[in-house]
C-alpha positions in Angstrom: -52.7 -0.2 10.6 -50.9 1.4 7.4 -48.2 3.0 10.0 -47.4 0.2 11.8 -47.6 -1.8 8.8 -44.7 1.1 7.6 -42.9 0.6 10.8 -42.6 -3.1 10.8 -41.3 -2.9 7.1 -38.8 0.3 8.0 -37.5 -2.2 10.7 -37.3 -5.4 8.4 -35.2 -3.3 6.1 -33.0 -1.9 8.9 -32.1 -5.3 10.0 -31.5 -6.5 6.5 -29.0 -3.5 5.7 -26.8 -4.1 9.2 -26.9 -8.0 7.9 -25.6 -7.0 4.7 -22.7 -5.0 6.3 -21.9 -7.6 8.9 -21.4 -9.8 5.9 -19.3 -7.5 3.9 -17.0 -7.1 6.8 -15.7 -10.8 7.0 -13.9 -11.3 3.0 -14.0 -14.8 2.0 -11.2 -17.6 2.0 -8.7 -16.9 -0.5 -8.9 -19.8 -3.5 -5.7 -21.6 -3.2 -3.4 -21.9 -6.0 -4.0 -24.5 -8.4 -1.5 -26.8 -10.0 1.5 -24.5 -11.6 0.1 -21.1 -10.0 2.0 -18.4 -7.7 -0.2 -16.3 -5.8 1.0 -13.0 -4.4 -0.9 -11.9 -1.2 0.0 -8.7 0.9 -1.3 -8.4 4.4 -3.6 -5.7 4.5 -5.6 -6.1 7.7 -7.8 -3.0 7.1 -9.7 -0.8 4.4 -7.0 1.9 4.5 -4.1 -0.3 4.2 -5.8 -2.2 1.5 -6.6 1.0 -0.3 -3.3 2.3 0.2 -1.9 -0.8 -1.4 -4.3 0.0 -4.9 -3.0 3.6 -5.2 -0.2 1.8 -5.0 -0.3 -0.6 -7.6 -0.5 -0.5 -11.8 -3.8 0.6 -12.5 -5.0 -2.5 -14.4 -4.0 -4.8 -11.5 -6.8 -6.8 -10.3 -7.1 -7.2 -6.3 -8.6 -9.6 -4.2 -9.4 -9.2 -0.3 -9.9 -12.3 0.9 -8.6 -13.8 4.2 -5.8 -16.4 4.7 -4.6 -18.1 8.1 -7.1 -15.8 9.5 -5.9 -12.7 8.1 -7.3 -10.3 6.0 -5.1 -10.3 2.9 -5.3 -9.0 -1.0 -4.4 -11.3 -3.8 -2.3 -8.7 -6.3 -1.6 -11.5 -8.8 -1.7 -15.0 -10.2 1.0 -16.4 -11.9 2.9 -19.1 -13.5 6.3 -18.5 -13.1 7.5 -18.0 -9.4 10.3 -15.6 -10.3 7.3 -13.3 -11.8 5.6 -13.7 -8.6 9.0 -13.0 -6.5 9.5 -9.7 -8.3 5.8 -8.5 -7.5 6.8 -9.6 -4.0 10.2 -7.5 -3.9 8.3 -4.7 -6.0 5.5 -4.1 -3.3 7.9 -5.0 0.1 10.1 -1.9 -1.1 6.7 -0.1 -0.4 7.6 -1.5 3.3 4.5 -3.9 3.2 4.8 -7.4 4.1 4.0 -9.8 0.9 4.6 -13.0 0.3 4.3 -16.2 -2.5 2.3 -18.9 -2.3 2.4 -22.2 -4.3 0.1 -25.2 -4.5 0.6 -27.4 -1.9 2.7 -30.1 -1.6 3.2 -33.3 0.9 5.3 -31.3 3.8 5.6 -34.1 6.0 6.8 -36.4 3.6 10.8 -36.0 5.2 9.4 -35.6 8.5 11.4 -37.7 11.6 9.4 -40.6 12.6 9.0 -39.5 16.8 8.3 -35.5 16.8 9.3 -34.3 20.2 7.0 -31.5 22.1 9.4 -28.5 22.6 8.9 -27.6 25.8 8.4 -24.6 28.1 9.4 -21.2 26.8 8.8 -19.1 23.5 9.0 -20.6 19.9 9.6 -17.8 17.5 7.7 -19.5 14.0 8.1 -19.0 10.4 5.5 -19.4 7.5 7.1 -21.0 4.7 4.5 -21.4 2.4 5.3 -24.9 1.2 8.6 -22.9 -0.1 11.7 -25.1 1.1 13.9 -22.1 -0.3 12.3 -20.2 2.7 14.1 -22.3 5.0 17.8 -21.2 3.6 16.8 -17.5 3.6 15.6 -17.5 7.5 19.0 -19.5 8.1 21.0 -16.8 6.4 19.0 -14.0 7.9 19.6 -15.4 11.4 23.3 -16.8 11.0 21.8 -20.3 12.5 20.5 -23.5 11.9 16.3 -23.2 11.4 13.9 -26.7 12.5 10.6 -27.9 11.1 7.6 -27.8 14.0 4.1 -28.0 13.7 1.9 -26.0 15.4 -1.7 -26.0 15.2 -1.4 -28.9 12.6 0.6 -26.8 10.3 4.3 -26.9 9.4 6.3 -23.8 10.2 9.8 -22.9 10.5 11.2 -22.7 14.0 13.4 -19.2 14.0 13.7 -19.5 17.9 13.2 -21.4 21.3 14.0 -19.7 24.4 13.2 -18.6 27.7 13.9 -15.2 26.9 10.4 -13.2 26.1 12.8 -10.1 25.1 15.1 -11.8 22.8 12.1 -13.9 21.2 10.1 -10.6 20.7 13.5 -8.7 19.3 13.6 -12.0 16.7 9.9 -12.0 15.6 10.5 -8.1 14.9 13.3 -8.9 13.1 11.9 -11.3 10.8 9.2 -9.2 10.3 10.6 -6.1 9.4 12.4 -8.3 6.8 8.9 -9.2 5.5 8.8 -12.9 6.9 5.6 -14.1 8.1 6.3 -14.6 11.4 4.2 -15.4 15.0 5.5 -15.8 18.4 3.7 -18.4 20.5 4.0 -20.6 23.9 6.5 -23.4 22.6 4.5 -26.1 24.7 2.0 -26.1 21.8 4.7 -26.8 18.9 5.8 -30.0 18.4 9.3 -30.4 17.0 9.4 -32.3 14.2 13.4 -32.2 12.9 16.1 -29.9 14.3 17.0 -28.9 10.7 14.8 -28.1 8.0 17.2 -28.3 5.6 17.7 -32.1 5.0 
């Protein structure tokens, strides 16, 4: 009775330790910003990447894994004046990582047309502008053309690109991302087009 007893309690504690690292795998929802804060997140979807990223930061920065639009991300810093955050940004993409501001929310329908249009068949090329209009202008400069306003999966995003073309859509995602853009290639029948230009 004493051995299974010991058994039964080896297992229990088994079970609890694999629970515990399940857990520890999945990092929480990053806290959003609140009123007059600039978060700067870097995508680091694994442990090497993140721990690359502290070796590469100041020693007294505090990091935070946590995930946002379901990726794993680290929070290197809060602050309250966005050029602050934009030279952490520029600081840790010369490192060739992708990072990227985010500010408290605002309304980002409020200019929105008043009949959004489904785009239609082919490849939408998207942009996350993290309720930053000034992300608009840069993606328009980048790309030498005019950028719209979609929604997709009930969020706003940039629209880069529409076409037929898988190659050329694929060649502009990799663009934008190599320039550090947060940008996802998806079937354009699931955007909705809410205004050709972004920029009013």
């Amino acid at each position: 009775m004493p051995l299974l007893g010991l058994i039964v309690l080896s297992a229990v504690r088994w079970v609890m330790s694999m629970n515990v690292a399940v857990a520890q795998s999945t990092p929480p929802d990053c806290q959003p910003p609140r009123t007059g804060e600039y978060l700067v997140l870097v995508r680091s979807p694994t442990p090497e990447a993140q721990e690359k990223l502290r070796r590469a930061l100041p020693p007294n920065t505090n990091t935070i894994v946590c995930r946002y639009l379901n990726e794993t991300v680290t929070r290197t810093g809060t602050f309250t004046q966005l050029d602050n955050a934009n030279s952490q940004v520029q600081s840790i993409r010369s490192l060739g990582v992708a990072a990227f501001v985010v500010r408290p929310a605002t309304n980002p329908q409020a200019s929105t047309v008043a009949d959004p249009q489904p785009l239609g068949a082919g490849y939408a090329v998207l942009v996350e502008y993290f309720n930053r209009p000034e992300t608009a202008a840069q993606v328009q400069q980048f790309l030498g053309t005019d950028v719209g306003l979609t929604l997709y999966v009930q969020r706003p995003y940039l629209l880069a690109l529409h076409t037929s073309d898988q190659n050329k859509a694929t060649e502009t995602l990799k663009r934008l991302s190599d320039q550090g853009f947060y940008a996802l290639l998806v079937n354009s029948r699931q955007v909705t087009l809410v205004r050709p230009k972004a920029s009013p």
